[in-house]
C-alpha positions in Angstrom: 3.5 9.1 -16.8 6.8 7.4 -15.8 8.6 10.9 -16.9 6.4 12.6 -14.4 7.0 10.2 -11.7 10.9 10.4 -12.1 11.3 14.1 -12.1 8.5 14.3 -8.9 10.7 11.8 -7.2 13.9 13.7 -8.4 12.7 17.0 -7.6 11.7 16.0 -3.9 15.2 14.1 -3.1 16.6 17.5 -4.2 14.3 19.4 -1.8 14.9 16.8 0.9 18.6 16.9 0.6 18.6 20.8 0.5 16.9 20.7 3.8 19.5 18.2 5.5 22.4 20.2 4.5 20.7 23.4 6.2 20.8 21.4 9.8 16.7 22.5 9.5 14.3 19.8 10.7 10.7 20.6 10.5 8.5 18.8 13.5 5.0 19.1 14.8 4.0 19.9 18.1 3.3 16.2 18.6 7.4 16.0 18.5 7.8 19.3 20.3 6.2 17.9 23.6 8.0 14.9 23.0 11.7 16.7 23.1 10.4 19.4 25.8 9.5 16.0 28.6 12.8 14.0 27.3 15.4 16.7 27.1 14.3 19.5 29.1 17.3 21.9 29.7 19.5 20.5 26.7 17.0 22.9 23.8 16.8 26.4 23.6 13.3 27.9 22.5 13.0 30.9 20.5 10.1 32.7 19.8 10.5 35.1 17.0 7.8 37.0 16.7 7.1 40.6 17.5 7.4 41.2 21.5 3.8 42.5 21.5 3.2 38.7 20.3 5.2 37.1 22.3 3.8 39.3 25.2 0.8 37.5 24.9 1.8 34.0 25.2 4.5 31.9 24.1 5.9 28.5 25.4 7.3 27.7 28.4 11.1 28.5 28.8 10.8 30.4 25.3 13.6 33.7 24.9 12.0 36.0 22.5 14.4 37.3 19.1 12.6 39.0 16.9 12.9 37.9 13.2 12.1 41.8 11.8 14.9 43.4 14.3 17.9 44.4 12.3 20.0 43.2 15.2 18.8 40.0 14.7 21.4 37.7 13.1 23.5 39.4 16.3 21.6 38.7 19.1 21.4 35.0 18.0 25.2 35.4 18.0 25.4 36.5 20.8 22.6 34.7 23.1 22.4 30.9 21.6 25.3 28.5 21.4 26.1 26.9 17.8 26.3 23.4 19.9 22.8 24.1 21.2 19.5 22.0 20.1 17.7 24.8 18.8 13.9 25.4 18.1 12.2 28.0 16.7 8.8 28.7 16.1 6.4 31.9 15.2 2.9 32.6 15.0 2.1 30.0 11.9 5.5 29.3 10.7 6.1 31.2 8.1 8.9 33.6 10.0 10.3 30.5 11.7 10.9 29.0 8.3 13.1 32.1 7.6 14.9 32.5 10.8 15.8 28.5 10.5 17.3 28.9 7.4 19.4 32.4 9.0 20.6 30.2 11.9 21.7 27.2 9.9 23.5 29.8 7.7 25.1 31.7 10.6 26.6 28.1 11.7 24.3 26.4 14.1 24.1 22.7 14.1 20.9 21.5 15.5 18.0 23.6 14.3 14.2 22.7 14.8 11.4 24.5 12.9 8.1 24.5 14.7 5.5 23.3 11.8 2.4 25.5 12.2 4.3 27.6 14.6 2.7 29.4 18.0 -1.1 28.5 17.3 -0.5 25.1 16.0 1.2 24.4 19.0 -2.1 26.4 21.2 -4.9 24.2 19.3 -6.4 20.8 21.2 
């Protein structure tokens, strides 16, 4: 039992630590609303879902960059800052989870992953 306990505690330091070295923090949309009233203008939002999605509602202030565009990687080179707080979200968080991980590659400092994505944030 103590075995088990040391590698489950070993094995989720290792997780956690892999995260932290990404620059990828994962928050809720408790969080979200918190950082959208303090810091306003100081975050970039992007949506990446498909443009019909984000078509039909996305957040406030939110740029749309598709994660399934080829030109993907590019257009975040081009259109967000490295120094930038950024947040991403999708539809459930699957996609952000990806594009997170693609940003923190390509160099970016700050990077926030919407847990639950779009309709997490939508549901009461």
């Amino acid at each position: 039992m103590k075995i088990a306990i040391v590698v489950f505690l070993s094995f989720s330091l290792l997780c956690f630590s892999c995260v932290s070295q990404r620059n990828v923090t994962l928050i809720n949309k408790i969080e979200l609303s918190e950082i959208l009233k303090s810091q306003g203008g100081n975050i970039t939002l992007i949506d990446v879902r498909t443009v019909e999605e984000f078509e039909k509602g996305t957040i406030n202030s939110a740029q749309n960059i598709d994660f399934w565009d080829p030109e993907f990687e590019n257009k975040c080179k081009k259109q967000l800052e490295k120094k930038d707080k950024i947040i991403v979200f999708c539809a459930g968080g699957g996609r952000s989870a990806m594009a997170s991980k693609k940003l923190s590659r390509l160099g970016f400092k700050m990077v926030y992953d919407l847990e639950g994505g779009y309709e997490s944030f939508i549901q009461k």
